[in-house]
BADREN-756223 format. One record per residue: residue number from 0; residue in three letters; x, y, z of N, C-alpha, C in turn. Coordinates in nm, 3 decimals. Each point is the difference from the previous one (the first is absolute). Layout:
BEGIN
+-------+-------+---------+---------+---------+---------+---------+---------+---------+---------+---------+
: lumlo : zakol :      nx :      ny :      nz :     cax :     cay :     caz :      cx :      cy :      cz :
+-------+-------+---------+---------+---------+---------+---------+---------+---------+---------+---------+
:   NUM :   ALA :       X :       Y :       Z :       X :       Y :       Z :       X :       Y :       Z :
...
+-------+-------+---------+---------+---------+---------+---------+---------+---------+---------+---------+
END
This chain:
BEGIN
+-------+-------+---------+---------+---------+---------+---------+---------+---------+---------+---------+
: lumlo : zakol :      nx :      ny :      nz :     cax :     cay :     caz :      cx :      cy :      cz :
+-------+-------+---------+---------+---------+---------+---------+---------+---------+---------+---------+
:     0 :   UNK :   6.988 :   3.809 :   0.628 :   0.019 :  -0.115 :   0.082 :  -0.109 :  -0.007 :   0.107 :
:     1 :   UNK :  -0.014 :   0.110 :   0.046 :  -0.107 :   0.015 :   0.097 :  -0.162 :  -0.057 :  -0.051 :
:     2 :   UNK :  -0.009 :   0.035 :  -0.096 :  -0.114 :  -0.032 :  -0.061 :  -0.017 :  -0.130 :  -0.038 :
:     3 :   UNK :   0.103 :  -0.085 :  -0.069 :   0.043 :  -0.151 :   0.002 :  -0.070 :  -0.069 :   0.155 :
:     4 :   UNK :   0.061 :   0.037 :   0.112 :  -0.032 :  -0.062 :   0.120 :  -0.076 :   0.053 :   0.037 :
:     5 :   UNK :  -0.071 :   0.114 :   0.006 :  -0.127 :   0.012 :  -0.007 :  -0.134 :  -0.126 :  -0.019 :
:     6 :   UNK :   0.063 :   0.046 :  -0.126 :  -0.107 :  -0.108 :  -0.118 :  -0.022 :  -0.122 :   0.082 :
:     7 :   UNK :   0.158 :  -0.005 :   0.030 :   0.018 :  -0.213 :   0.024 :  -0.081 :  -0.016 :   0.118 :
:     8 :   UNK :   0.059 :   0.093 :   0.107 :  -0.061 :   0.007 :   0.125 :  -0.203 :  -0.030 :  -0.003 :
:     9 :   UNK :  -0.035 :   0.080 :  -0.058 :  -0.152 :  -0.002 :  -0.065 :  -0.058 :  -0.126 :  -0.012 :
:    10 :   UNK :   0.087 :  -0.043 :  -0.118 :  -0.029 :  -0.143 :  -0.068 :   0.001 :  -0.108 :   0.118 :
:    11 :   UNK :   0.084 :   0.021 :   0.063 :   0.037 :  -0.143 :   0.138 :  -0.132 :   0.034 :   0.085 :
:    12 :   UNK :  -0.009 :   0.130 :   0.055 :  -0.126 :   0.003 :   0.090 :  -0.115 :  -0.050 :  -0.094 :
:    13 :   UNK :  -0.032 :   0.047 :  -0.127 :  -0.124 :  -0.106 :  -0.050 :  -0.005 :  -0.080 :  -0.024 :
:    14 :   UNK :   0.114 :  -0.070 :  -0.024 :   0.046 :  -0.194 :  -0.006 :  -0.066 :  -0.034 :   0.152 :
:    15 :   UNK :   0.062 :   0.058 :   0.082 :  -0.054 :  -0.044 :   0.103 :  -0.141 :   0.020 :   0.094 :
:    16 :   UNK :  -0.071 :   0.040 :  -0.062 :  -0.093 :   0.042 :   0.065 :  -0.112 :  -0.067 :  -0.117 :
:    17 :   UNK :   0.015 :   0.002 :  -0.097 :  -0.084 :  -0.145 :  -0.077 :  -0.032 :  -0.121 :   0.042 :
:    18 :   UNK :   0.071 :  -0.072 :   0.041 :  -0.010 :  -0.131 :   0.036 :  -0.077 :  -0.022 :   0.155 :
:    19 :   UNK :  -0.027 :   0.162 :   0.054 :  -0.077 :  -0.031 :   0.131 :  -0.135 :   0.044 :   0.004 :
:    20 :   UNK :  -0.011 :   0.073 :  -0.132 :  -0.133 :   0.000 :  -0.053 :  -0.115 :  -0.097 :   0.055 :
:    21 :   UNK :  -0.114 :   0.045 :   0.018 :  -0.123 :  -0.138 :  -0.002 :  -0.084 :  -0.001 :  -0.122 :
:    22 :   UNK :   0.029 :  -0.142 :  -0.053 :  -0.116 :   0.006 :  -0.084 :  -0.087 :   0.061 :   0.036 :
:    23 :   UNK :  -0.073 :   0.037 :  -0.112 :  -0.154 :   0.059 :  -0.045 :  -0.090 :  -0.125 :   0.024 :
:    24 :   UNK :  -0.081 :   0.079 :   0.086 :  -0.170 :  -0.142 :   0.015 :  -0.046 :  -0.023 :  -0.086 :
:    25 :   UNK :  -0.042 :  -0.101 :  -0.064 :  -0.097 :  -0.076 :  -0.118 :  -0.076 :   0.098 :  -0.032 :
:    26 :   UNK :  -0.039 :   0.020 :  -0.115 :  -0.137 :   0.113 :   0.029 :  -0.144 :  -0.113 :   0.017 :
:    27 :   UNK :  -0.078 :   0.062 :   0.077 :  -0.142 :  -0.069 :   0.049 :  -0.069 :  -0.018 :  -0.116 :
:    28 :   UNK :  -0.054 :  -0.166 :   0.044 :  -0.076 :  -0.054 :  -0.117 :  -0.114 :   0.113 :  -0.111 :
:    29 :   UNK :   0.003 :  -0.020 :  -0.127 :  -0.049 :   0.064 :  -0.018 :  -0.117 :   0.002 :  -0.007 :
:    30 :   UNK :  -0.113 :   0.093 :   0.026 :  -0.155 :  -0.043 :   0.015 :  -0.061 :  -0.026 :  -0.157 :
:    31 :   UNK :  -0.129 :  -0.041 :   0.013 :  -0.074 :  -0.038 :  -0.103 :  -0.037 :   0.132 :  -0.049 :
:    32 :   UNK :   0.038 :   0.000 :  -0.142 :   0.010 :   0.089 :  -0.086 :  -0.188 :   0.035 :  -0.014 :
:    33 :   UNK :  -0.054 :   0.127 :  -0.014 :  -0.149 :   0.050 :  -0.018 :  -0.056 :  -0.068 :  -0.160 :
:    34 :   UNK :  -0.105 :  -0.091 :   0.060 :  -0.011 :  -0.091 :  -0.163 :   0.024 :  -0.136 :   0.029 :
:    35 :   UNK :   0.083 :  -0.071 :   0.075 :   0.127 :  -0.074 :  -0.007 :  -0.142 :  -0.112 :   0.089 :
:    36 :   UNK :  -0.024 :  -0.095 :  -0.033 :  -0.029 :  -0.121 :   0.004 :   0.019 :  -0.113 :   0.146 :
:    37 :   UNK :  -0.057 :  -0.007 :   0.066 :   0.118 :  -0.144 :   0.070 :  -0.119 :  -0.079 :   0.019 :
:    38 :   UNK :   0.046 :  -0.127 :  -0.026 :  -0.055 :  -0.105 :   0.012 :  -0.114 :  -0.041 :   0.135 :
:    39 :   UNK :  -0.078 :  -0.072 :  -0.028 :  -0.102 :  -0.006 :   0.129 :   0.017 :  -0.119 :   0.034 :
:    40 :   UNK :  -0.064 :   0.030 :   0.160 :   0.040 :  -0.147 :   0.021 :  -0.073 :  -0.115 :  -0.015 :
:    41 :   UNK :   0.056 :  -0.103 :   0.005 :  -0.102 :  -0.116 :  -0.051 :  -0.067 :  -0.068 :   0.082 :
:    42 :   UNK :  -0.106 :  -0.064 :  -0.063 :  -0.138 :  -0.026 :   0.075 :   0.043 :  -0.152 :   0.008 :
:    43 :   UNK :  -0.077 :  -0.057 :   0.142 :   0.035 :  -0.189 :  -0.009 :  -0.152 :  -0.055 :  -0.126 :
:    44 :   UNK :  -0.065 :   0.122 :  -0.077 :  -0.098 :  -0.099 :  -0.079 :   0.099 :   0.044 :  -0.139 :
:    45 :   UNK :   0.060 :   0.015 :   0.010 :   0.099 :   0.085 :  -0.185 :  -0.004 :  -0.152 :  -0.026 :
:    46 :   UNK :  -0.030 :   0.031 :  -0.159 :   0.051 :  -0.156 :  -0.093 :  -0.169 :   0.031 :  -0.098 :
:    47 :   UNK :   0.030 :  -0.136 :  -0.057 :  -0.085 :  -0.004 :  -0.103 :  -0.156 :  -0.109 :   0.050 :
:    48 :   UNK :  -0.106 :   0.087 :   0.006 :  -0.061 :  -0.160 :   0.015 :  -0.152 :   0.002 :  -0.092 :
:    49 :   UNK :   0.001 :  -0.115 :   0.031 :  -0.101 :  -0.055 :  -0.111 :  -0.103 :  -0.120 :   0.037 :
:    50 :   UNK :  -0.115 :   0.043 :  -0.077 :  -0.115 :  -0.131 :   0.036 :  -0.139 :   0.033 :  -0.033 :
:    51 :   UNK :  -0.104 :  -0.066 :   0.026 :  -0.137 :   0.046 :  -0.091 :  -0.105 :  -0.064 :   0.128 :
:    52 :   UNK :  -0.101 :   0.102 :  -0.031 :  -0.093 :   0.032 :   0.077 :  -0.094 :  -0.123 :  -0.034 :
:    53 :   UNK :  -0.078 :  -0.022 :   0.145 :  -0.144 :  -0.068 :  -0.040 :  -0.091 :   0.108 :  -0.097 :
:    54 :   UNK :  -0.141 :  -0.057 :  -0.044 :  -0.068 :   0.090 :  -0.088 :  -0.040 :   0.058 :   0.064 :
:    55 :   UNK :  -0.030 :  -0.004 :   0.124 :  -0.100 :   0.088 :   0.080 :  -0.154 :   0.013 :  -0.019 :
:    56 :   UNK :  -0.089 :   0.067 :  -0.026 :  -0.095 :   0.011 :   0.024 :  -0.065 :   0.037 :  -0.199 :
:    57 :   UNK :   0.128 :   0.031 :  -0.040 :   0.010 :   0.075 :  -0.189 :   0.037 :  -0.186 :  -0.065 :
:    58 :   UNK :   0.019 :  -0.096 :   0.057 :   0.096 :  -0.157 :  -0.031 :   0.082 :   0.057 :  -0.105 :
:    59 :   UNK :   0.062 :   0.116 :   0.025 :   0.145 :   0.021 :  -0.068 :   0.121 :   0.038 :   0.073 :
:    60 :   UNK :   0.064 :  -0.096 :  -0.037 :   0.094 :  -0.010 :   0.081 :   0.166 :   0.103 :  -0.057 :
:    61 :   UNK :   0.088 :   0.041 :   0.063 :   0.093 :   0.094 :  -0.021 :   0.089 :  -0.048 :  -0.014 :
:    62 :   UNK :   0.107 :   0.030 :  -0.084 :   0.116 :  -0.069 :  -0.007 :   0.121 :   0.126 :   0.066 :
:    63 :   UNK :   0.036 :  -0.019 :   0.122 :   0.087 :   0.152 :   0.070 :   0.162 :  -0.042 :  -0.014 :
:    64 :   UNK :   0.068 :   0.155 :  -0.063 :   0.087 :  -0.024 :  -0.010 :   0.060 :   0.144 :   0.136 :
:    65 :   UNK :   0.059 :  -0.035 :   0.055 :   0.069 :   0.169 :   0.094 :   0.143 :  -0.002 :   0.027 :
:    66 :   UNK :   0.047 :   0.132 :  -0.010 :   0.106 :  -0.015 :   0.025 :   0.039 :   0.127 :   0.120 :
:    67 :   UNK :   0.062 :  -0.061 :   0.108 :   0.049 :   0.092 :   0.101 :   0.078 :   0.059 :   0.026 :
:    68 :   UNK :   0.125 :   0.099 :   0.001 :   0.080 :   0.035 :   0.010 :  -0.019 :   0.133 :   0.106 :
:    69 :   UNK :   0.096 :  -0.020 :   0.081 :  -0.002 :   0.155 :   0.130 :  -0.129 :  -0.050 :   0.034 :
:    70 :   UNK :  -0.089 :  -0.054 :   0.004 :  -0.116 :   0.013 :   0.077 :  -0.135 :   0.089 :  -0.117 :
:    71 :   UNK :   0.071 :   0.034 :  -0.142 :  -0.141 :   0.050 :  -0.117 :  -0.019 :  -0.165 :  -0.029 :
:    72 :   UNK :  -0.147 :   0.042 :  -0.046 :  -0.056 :  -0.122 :  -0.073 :  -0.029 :   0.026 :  -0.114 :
:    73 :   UNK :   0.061 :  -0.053 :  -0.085 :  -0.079 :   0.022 :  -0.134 :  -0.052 :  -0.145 :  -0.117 :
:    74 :   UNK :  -0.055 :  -0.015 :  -0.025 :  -0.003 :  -0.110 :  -0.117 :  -0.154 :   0.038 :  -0.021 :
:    75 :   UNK :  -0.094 :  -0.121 :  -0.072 :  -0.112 :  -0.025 :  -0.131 :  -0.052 :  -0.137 :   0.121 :
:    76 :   UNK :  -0.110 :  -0.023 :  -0.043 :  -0.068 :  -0.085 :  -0.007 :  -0.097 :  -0.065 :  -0.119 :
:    77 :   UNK :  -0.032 :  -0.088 :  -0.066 :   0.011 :  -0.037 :  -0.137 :  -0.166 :  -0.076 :   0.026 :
:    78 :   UNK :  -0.105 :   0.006 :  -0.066 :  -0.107 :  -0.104 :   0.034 :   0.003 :  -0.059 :  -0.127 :
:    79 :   UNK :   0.042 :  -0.122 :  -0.015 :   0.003 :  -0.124 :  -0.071 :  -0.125 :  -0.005 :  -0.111 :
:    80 :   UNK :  -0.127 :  -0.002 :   0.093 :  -0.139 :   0.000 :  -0.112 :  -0.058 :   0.101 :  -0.077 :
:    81 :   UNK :   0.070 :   0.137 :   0.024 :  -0.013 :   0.082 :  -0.128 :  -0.009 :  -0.031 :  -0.102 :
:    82 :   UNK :  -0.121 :   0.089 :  -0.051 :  -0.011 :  -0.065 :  -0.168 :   0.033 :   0.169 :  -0.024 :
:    83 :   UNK :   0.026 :  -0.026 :  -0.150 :   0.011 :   0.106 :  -0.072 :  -0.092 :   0.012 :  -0.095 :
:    84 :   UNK :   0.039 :   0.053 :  -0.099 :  -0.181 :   0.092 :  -0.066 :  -0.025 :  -0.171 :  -0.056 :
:    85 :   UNK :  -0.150 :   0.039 :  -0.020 :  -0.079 :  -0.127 :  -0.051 :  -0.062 :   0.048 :  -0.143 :
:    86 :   UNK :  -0.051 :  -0.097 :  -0.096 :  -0.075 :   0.073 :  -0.111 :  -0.114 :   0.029 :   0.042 :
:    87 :   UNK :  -0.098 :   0.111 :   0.006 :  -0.093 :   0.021 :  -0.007 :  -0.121 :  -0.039 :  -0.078 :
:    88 :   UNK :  -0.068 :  -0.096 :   0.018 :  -0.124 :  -0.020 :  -0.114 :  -0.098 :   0.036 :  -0.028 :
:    89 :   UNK :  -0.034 :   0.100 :   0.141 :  -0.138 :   0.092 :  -0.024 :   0.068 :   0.108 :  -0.015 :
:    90 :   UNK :   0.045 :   0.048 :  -0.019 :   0.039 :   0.157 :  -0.075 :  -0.031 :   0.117 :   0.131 :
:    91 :   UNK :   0.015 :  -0.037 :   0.084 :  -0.052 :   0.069 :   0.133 :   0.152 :   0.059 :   0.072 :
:    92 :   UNK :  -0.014 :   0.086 :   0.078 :   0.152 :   0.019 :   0.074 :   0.028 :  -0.131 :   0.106 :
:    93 :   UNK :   0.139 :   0.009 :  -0.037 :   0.035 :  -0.086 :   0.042 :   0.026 :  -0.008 :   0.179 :
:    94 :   UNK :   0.000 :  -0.109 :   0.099 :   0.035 :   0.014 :   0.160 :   0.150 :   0.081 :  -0.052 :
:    95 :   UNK :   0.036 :   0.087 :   0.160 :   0.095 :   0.042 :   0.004 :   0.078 :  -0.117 :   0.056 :
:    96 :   UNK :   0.130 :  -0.037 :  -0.027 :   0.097 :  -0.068 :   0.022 :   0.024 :   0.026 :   0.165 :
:    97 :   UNK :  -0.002 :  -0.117 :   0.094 :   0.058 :  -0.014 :   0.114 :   0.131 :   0.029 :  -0.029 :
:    98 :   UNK :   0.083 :   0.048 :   0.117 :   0.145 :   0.018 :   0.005 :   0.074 :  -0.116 :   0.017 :
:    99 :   UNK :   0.100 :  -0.050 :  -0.030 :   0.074 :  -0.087 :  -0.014 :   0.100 :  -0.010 :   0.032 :
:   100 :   UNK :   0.068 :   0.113 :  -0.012 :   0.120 :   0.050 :   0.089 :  -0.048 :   0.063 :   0.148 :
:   101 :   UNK :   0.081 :   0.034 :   0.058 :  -0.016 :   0.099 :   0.155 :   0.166 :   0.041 :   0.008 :
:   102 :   UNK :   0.030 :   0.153 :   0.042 :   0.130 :   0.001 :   0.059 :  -0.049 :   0.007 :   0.180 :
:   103 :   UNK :   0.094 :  -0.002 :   0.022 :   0.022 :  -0.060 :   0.160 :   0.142 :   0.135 :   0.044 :
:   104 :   UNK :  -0.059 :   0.105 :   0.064 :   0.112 :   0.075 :   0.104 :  -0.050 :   0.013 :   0.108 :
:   105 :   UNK :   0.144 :  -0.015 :   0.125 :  -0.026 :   0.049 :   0.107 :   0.177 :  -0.032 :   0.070 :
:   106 :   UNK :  -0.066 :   0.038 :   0.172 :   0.152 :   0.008 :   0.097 :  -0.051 :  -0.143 :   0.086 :
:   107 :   UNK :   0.093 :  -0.078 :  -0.020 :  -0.015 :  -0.161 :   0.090 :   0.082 :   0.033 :   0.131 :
:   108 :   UNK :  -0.066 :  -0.049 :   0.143 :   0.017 :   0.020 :   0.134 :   0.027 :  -0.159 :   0.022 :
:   109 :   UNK :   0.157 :   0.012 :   0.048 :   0.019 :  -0.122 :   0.034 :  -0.049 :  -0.111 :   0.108 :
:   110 :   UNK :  -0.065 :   0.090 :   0.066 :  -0.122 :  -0.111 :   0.091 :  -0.148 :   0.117 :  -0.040 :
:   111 :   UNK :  -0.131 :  -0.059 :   0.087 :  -0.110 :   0.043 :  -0.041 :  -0.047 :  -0.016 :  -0.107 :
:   112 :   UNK :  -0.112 :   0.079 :  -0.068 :  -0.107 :  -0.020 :  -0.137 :   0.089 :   0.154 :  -0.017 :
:   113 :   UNK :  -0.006 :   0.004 :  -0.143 :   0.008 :   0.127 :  -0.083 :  -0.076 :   0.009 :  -0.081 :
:   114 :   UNK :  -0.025 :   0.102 :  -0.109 :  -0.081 :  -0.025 :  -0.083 :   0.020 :   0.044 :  -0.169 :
:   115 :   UNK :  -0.033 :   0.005 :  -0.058 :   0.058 :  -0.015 :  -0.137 :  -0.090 :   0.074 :  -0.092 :
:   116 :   UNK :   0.035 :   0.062 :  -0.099 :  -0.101 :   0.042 :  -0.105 :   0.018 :  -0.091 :  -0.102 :
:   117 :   UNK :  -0.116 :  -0.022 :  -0.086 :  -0.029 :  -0.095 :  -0.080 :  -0.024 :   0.113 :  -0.121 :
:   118 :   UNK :   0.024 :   0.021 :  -0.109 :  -0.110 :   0.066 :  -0.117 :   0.042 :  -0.099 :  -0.146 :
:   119 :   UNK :  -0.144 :   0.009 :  -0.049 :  -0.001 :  -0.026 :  -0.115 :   0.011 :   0.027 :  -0.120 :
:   120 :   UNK :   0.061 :  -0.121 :  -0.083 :   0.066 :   0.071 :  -0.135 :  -0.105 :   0.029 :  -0.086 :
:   121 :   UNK :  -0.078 :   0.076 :  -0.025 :  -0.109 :   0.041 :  -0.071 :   0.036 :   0.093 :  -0.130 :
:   122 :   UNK :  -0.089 :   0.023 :  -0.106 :  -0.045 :   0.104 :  -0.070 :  -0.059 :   0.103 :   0.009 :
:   123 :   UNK :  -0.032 :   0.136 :  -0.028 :  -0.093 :   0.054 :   0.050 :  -0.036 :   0.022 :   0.106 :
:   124 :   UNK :  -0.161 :   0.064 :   0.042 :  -0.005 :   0.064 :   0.111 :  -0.040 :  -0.139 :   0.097 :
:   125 :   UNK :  -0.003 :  -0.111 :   0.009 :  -0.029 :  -0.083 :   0.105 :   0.105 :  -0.031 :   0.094 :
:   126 :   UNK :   0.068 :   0.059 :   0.086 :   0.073 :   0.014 :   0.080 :  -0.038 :  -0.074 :   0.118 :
:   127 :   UNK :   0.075 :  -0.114 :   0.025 :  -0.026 :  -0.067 :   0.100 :   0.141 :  -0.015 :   0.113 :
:   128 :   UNK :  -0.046 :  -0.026 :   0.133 :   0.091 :   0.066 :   0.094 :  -0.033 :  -0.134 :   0.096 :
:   129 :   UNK :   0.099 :  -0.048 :   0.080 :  -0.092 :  -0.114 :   0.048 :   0.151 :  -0.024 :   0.173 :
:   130 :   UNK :  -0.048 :   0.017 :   0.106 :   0.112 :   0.009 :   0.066 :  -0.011 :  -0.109 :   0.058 :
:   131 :   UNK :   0.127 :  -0.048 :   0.003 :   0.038 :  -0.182 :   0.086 :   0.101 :   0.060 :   0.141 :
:   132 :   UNK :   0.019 :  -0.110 :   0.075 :   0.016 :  -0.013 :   0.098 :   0.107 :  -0.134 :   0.018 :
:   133 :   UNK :   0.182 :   0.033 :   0.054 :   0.044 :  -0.112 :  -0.014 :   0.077 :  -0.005 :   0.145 :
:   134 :   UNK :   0.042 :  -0.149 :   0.013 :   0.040 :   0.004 :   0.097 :   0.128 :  -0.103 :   0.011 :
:   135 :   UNK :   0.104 :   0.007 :   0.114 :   0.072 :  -0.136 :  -0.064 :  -0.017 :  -0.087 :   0.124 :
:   136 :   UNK :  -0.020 :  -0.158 :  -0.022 :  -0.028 :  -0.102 :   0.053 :   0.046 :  -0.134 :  -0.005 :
:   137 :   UNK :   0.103 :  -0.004 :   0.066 :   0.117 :  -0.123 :   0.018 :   0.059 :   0.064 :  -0.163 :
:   138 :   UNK :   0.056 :  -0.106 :  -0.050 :   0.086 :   0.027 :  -0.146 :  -0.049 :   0.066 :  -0.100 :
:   139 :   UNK :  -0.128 :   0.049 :   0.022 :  -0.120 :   0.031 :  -0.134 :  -0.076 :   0.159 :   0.045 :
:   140 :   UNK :   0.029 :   0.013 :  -0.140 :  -0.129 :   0.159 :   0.042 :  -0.122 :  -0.016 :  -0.059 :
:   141 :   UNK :  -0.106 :   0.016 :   0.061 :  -0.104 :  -0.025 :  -0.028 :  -0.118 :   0.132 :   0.004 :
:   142 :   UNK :  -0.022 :   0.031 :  -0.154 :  -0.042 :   0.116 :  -0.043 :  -0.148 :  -0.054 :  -0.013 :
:   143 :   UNK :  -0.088 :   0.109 :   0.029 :  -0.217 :   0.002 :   0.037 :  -0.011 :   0.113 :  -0.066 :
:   144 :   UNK :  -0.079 :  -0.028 :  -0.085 :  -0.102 :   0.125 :  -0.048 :  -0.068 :   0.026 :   0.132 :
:   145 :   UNK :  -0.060 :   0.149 :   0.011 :  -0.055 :   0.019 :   0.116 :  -0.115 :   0.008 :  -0.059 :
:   146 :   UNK :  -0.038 :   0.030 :  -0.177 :  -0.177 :   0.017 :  -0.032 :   0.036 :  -0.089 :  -0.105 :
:   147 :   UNK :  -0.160 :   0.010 :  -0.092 :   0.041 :  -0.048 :  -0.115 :  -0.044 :  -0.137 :  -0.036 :
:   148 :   UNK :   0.094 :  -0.080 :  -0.021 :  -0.002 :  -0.167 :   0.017 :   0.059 :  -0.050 :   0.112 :
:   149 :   UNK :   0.059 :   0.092 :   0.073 :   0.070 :  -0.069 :   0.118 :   0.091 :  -0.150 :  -0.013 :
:   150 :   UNK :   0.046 :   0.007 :  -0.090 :   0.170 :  -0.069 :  -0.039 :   0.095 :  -0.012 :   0.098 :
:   151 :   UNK :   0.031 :  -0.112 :   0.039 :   0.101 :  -0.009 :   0.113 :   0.138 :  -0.085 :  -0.054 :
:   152 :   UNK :   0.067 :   0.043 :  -0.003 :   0.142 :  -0.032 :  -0.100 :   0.087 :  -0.050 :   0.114 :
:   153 :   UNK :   0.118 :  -0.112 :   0.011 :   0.074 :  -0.050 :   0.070 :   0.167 :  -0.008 :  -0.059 :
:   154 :   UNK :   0.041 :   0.138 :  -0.029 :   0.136 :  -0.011 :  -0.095 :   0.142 :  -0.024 :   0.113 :
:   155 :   UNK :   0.084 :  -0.041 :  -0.117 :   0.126 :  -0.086 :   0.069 :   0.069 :   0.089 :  -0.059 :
:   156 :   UNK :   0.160 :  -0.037 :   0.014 :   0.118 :   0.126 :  -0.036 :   0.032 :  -0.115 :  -0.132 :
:   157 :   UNK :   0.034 :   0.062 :  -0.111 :   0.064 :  -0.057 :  -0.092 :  -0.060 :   0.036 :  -0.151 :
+-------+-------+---------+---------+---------+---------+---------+---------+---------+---------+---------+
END
């Protein structure tokens, strides 16, 4: 019997002493896992833009495509009057092919000039490297070769 009320006695003090318990604290957010990614923040030039260069000083003109995101730049620039191979009629080597393509990387600064790498889509060892200079100006960014033909491009978002 003793052991009966014992028991019971037991049981009532932990009935009662449960319910005054304190929750447990949230556990703290958990941090960014090693590896783990987070998003950057976004730039006021992010979006897509597009537009084509005067010829400059080469009268070939660029057709620019870029795209911004976080503040990287990446896209092509396209020159329209590229020719591609021609037949040869003197049996001689042929001119090497101007580039026709260009890729376009760099980091866009939402006020000021930044500047951009240009390289060309080539074959072989003619490696051409050509650095522009962009800036943004009212609604438009407006990308300059700094050598070269000196191409001055006036692109819009879209």
């Amino acid at each position: 019997m003793k052991k009966i009320l014992l028991a019971a006695a037991l049981l009532v003090a932990c009935a009662t002493t449960a319910p005054a318990q304190t929750r447990a604290p949230a556990p703290p957010a958990t941090p960014p896992q090693p590896g783990a990614v987070e998003p950057a923040p976004a730039s006021p030039l992010d979006g897509q833009w597009r537009g084509t260069s005067d010829g400059g000083s080469c009268n070939a003109p660029l057709d620019y495509q870029l795209t911004i995101e976080a503040g990287i730049v990446d896209g092509s620039a396209y020159d329209t009057t590229a020719q591609g191979p021609v037949p040869n009629q003197k049996k001689s080597a042929p001119p090497p092919p101007g580039p026709g393509l260009w890729q376009i990387h760099g980091l866009a600064r939402p006020t000021g000039t930044f500047p951009l790498i240009s390289v060309a889509s080539v074959k072989g060892t003619d490696q051409r490297r050509m650095q522009l200079s962009a800036r943004s100006e009212g609604g438009a960014l407006v990308v300059s070769e700094t050598s070269g033909c000196r191409r001055t491009a006036r692109l819009v978002r879209g």
